[in-house]
N, C-alpha and C positions, 0 to 999 in steps of 0.2 A: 457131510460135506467138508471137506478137507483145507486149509486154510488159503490152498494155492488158489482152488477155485474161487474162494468167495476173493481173494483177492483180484481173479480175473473179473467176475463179473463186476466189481465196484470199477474197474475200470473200464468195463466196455458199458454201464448201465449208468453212472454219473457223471462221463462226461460231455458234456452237451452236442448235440452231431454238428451242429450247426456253430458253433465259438471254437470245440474242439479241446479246448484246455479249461472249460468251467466244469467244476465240483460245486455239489451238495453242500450246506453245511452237516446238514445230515449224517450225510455217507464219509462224511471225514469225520467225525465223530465215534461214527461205526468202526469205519477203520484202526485209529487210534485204540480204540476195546481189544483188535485183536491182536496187536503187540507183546509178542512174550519173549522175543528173542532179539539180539542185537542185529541179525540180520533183516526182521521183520522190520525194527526200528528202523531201517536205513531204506531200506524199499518205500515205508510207509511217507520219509521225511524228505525222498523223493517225486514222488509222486505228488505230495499235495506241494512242495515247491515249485513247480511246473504249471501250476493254476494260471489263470490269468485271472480267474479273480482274486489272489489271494490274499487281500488286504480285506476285503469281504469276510474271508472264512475266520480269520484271528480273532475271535471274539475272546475276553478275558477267559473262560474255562476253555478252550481248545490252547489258547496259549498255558493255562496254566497243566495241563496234561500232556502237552508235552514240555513241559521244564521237567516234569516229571518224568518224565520217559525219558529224557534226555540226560540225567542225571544216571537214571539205573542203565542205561544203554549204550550212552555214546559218548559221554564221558564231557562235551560241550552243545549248548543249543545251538541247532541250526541257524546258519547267517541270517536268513529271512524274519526271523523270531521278532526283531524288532525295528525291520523295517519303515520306516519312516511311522514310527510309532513311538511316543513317550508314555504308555501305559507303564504304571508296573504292576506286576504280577503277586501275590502276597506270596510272600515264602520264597522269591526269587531274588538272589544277587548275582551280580557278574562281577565275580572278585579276582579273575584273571584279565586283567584290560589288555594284556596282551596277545591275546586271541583274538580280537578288534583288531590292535594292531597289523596282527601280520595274517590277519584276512584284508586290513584295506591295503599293506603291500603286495598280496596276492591281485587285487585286483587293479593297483596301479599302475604291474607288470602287463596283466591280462589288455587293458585299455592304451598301453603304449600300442606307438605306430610300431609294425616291422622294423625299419629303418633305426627309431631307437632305441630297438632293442642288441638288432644286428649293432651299432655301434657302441654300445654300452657293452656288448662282451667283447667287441676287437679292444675297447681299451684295457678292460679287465685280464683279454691277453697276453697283452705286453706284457705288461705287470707280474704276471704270472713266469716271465723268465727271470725275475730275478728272485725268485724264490728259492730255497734250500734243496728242491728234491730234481728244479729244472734245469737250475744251471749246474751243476757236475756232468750231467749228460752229455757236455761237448766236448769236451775230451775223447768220449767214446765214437761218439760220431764224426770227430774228428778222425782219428784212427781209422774208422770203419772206410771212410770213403779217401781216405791213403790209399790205403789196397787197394780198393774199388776202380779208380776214374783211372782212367789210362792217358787221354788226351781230355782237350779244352771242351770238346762238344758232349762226350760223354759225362762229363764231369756234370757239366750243364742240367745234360740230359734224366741223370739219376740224382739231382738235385732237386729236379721238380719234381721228379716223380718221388722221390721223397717226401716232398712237401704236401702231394695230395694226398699218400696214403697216409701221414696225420690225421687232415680235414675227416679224409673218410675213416677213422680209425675211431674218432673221437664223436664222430656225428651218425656213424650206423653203431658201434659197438655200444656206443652210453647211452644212446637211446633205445636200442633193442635190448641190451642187459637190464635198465632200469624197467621196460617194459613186461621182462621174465619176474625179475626176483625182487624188484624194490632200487630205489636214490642211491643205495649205501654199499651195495656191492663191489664195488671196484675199492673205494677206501676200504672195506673189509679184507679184500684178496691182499691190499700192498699190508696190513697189520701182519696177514700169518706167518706164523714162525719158518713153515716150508718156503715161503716163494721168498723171502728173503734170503736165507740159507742157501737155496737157488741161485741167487741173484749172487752172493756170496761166493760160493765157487765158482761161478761162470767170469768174473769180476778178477778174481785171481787166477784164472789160468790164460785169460787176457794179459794179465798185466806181465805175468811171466813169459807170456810168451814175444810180448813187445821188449821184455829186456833183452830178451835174443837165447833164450834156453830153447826155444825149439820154434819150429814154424805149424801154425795150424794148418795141415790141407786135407783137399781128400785124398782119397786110395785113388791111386794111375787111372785103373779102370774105373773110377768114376770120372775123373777130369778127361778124359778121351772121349766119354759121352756127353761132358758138358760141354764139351768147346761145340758141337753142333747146334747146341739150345743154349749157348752162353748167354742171350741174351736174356731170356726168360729167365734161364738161374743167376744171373746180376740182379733184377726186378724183385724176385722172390725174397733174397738175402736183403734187401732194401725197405722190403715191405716189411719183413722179419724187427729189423732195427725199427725202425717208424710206431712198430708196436710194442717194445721194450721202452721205446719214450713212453707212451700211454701209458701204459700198466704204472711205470714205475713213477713215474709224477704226475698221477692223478691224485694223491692224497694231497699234494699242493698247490693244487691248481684254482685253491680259492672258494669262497664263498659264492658266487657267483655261478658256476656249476655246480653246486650243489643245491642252491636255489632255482634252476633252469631244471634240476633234473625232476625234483621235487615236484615241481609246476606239470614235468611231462606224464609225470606218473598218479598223478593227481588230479586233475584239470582237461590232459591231454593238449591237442590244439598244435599250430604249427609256431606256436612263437618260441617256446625250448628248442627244436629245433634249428631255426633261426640262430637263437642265442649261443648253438654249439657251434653253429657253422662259424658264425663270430666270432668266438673265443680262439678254435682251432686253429683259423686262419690265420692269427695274429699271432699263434704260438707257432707257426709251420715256415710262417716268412722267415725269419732270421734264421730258421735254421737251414731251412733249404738255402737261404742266399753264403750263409756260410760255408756250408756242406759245398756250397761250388768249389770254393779256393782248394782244395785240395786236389781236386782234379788238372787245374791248373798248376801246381808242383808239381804232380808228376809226369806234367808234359816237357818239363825241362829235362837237356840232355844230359848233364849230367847232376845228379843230387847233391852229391858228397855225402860226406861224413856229418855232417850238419842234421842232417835227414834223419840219420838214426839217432842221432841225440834226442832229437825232440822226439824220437818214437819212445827211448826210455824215458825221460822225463812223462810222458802221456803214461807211461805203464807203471810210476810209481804214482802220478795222483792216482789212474785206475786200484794200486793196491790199498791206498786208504781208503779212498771210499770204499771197496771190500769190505770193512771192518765196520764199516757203518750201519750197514746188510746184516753183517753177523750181530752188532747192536740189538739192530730193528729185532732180530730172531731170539735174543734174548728176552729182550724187554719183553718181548709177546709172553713169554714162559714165566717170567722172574724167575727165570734162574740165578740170578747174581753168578752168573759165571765168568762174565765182561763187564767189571764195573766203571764210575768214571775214571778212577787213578789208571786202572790196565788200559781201558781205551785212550786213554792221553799216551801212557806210556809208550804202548805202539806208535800213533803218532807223533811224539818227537822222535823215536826210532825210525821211524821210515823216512820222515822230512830232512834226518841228521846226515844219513844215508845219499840221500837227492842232494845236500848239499856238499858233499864230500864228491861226489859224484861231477856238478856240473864245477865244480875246483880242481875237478882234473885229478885224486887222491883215489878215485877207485877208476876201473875200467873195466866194461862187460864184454860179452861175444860180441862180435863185427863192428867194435869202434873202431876209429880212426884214433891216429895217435894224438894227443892233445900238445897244439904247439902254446904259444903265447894265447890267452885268455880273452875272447874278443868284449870289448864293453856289455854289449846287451847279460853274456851270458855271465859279467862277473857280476852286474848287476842283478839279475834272475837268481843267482848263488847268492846274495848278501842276501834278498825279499827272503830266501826260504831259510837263512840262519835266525834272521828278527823274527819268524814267525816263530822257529822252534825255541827261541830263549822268552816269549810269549806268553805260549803255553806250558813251558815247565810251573810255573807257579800255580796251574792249576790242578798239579797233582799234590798241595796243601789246602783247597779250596777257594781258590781265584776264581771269579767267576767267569770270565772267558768270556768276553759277552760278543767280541765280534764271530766268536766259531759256537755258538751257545746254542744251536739246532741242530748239531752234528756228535758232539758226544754225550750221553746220559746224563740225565738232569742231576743236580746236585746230591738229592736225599736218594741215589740209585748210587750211593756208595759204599765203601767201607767203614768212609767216616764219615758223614751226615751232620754232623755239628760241626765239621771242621776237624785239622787236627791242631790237640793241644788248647781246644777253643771250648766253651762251655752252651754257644748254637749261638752266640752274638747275641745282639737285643731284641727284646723281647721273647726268646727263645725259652722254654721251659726244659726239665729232663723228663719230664711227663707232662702229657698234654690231658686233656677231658677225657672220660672214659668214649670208645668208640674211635678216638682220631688216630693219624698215623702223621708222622713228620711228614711235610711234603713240599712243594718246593721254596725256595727262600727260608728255610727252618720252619715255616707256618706251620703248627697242628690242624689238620684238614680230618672232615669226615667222609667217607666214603658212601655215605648211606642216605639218601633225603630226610625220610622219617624223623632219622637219630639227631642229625642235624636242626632239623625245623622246630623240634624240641628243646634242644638247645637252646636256639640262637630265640626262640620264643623265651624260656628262663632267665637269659641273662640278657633278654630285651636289646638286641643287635639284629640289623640287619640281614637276613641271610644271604651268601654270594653266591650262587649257583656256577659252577665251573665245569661244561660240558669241554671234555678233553680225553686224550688216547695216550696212550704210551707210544705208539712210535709216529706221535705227533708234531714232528717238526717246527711248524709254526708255534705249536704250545709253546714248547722249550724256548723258542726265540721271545716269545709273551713273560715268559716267567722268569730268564734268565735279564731281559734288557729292560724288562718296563714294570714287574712287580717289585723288581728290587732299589727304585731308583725314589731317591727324600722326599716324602710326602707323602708318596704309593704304599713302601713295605710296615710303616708304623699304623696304617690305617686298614691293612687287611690283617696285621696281626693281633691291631688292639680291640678295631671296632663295627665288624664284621663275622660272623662264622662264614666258614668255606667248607660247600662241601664239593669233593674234585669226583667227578661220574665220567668212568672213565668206557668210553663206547667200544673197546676191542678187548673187557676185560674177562678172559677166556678162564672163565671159575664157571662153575654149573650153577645152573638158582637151584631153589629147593623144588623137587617134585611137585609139588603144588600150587608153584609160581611158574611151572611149564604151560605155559596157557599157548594157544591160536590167539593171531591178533589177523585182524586186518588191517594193513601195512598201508595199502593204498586202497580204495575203493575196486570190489572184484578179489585182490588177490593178497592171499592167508599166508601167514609169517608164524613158526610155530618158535617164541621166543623159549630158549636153551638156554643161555648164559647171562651174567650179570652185565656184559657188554651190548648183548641183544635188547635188554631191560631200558637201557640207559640210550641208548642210539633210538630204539621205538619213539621213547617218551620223549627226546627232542625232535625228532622228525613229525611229530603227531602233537605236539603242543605248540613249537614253533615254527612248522617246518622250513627248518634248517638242517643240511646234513654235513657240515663245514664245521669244523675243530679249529682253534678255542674259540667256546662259543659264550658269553657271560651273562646272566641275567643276576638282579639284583629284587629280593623277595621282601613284603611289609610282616608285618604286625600277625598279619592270620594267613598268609602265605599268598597274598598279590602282588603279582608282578608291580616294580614299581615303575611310575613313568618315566621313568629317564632310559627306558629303553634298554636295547640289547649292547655290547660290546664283543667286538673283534679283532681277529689281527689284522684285517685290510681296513680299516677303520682306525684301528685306536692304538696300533703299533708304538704313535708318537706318546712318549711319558704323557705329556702336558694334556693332551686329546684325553688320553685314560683318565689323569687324573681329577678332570673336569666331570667326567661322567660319573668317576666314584663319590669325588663331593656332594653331585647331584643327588646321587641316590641316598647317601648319606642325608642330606637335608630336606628329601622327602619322607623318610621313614621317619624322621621326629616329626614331621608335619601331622601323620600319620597316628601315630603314637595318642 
């Protein structure tokens, strides 16, 4: 008799006909014996969770067989384990308290009304526009619906319709993707090298073509067939943009979706999607309501020359950000083929360019001749000179902290200690064996193990730094708030850090190509070191949001002072309260 069966029959033979969900202690017992696999374990820790008697069944040896089971199988016990129960179990600790934790977040989320949840993500998606990956977008979409609206009502009209195919872009796409393949897929596609490279040339033949080198259209004989379905093919091209938003600022869109997705793929239930419907909606308002004003321009009779200026001006922010794309597609590789000095260098190039430009010193195809200088725009030409005299000093190692999520982190240079500099304080020429310079000059481990080892020998703290390379929000973490008096003498002197970086496209070794179960049901066959490290944060904290901090004791427990982020701890002062914290728990601890 085969395992499947005798698994059928304990459950049509011990559960009571009459209660419906009462077990044997018995047959849970019996059950528990035939456990060999992680998948048994997980059937098995279902089923007797579902009891209604289950505070009956716990007797000290069932609990103590499955800490046992739970240790070789599934890596943490079951939430039910200690249910309104103070036993303990001999041989048992619970040294990761934050898996307590953020099961009682999971269920504090579970237990909200609808309502506050729906409004917990409208706020969260405000918020979300003034991120690094959301707001460059308007420019394009600005652009986009230049051409587009012809008069006031149209403008209107693919304004909104704009605005739903966000909602629905971000509320069927991320919950039917995380339903396929897992939480993390979308921040995975914006890491890879190709879609940014993508996004890179499509970026630049925008931008050129808005300075007026050529006009994008189609072939005659496609425009002769559109003008009878013009309307469908304006909706189509609109839905098109709506889903370039998505794609491309989803990796900024916050901890908050990545907690919602997490929940959907996990849990299930209609409150994630709720929470997407919330968030989109609040990222879809301003842009639909903006996305109108263009259409209303170009219901005036006449434009002028005005008109084309602001379309160059939109084509040369469009070519920076280009370069940002081409970034993103390095970093993915570590090619060091774009590092920070050449991606500055290009941006003072292009912004010196834009300034020469709206000063009347250069002129493109189909300007208008430039008379006298009108205020706004001498204005606009001074903002883009102060920015480029800014950033020149970041090409000796200035830290640039108002653009400091937009070019390559500091140690993604040529010169990584500075030039002429010896890594500032606390700065070594060699760090601990295993580390690599990382940002702020820190010596950082890339490895848990190596790490925990460590920072066990030289009796520190460990910092856990779940983070990406084309991390956005990281960089703005590490560029504005690890570097600031208080923060960088304390994660250089009295802390190890080790940075796990979730998009880091290195192969693991063959025999750390394991299947994992991602979510409950559905199998993940971990490939790379990026896969490793994104698993283990989604499956210990789940969280799939970068930069994500946890702070480790003595024998590797989470410490209580909890998690740090960037929607959270952005503020120096916020961070540096929780770093103390942890700091003054691990000697408690100690």
């Amino acid at each position: 008799m085969n395992k499947i069966t005798i698994l059928i029959l304990f459950v049509v033979g011990s559960f009571n006909l009459v209660l419906a969900n009462k077990i044997e202690s018995n047959d849970v017992k019996a059950l528990l014996e035939l456990v060999e696999t992680e998948k048994d374990y997980q059937d098995a820790m279902s089923l007797i969770g579902s009891a209604d008697n289950l505070k009956e069944l716990l007797s000290s040896d069932v609990k103590a067989v499955v800490v046992d089971l739970s240790a070789e199988y599934g890596g943490e016990s079951p939430g039910w384990l200690n249910e309104d129960s103070t036993d303990e179990v001999d041989g048992f600790s619970e040294p990761e308290k934050v898996n307590n934790t953020s099961s009682e977040k999971s269920n504090d989320i579970a237990d909200m009304s609808i309502w506050t949840i729906f409004f917990l993500s409208f706020g969260a998606g405000f918020a979300a526009l003034l991120t690094p990956c959301v707001f460059p977008m308007i420019p394009m979409t600005v652009s986009f619906f230049t051409k587009q609206s012809k008069s006031k009502a149209q403008g209107i009209r693919n304004a909104t319709f704009y605005g739903i195919c966000i909602i629905g872009i971000y509320v069927i796409l991320g919950t039917l993707v995380t339903w396929l393949f897992g939480a993390s897929i979308l921040n995975w596609l914006s890491t890879q090298w190709w879609f940014n490279m993508a996004f890179f040339i499509l970026l630049v033949v925008f931008a050129v073509s808005f300075m007026g080198a050529f006009e994008i259209t189609l072939p005659s004989s496609w425009v002769n067939k559109a003008d009878k379905a013009s309307d469908r093919g304006g909706l189509i091209g609109i839905f098109f943009m709506a889903l370039v938003l998505a794609l491309v600022s989803f990796s900024c869109t916050g901890p908050i979706v990545g907690t919602l997705l997490v929940e959907a793929a996990d849990i299930g239930g209609i409150a994630p999607v709720i929470g997407m419907l919330g968030f989109s909606l609040a990222l879809a308002l301003p842009f639909a309501l903006f996305a109108a004003f263009p259409g209303w321009l170009n219901s005036m009779p006449k434009s002028g020359g005005w008109l084309t200026s602001v379309k160059v001006f939109l084509g040369f922010l469009e070519l920076a950000l280009a370069f940002k794309f081409l970034s993103n597609a390095d970093l993915a590789v570590q090619a060091h083929l774009l590092e920070r000095e050449m991606f500055l260098a290009i941006w003072i190039a292009v912004f010196s360019v834009l300034a020469m430009y709206l000063f009347g010193f250069i002129q493109l195809p189909h300007d208008s001749p430039v008379g006298n200088l009108s205020v706004g725009r001498t204005l606009l030409g001074t903002t883009v000179v102060v920015f480029v005299v800014y950033m020149i000093p970041g090409l000796w190692g200035a830290p640039l902290k108002l653009i400091s999520a937009f070019p390559p982190p500091m140690h993604y240079s040529e010169s990584p200690l500075g030039v002429g500099k010896s890594g500032g304080i606390g700065a070594a020429e060699h760090g601990p064996e295993g580390t690599h310079l990382g940002p702020q000059n820190i010596w950082v481990f890339h490895d848990m193990e190596k790490a925990q080892a460590y920072a066990k020998k030289e009796g520190k703290p460990l910092f856990v730094d779940f983070t990406g390379h084309n991390c956005v929000n990281c960089r703005a973490m590490e560029q504005s708030v690890w570097g600031e008096s208080g923060i960088i003498d304390k994660l250089k002197n009295d802390v190890v850090i080790t940075s796990l970086y979730v998009d880091e496209d290195v192969d693991l070794p063959l025999e750390e190509q394991v299947e994992v179960e991602l979510v409950p049901g559905r199998m993940k066959t971990l490939k790379t070191v990026g896969d490793k490290w994104a698993y283990t944060q989604i499956k210990k904290y789940k969280i799939t949001a970068q930069p994500y901090y946890r702070m480790l004791g003595p024998n590797g427990e989470d410490l209580d002072n909890g998690s740090a982020d960037y929607n959270n701890h952005s503020d120096p002062k916020v961070f540096q309260s929780w770093l103390d914290e942890g700091l003054k728990l691990y000697k408690e601890a100690k």
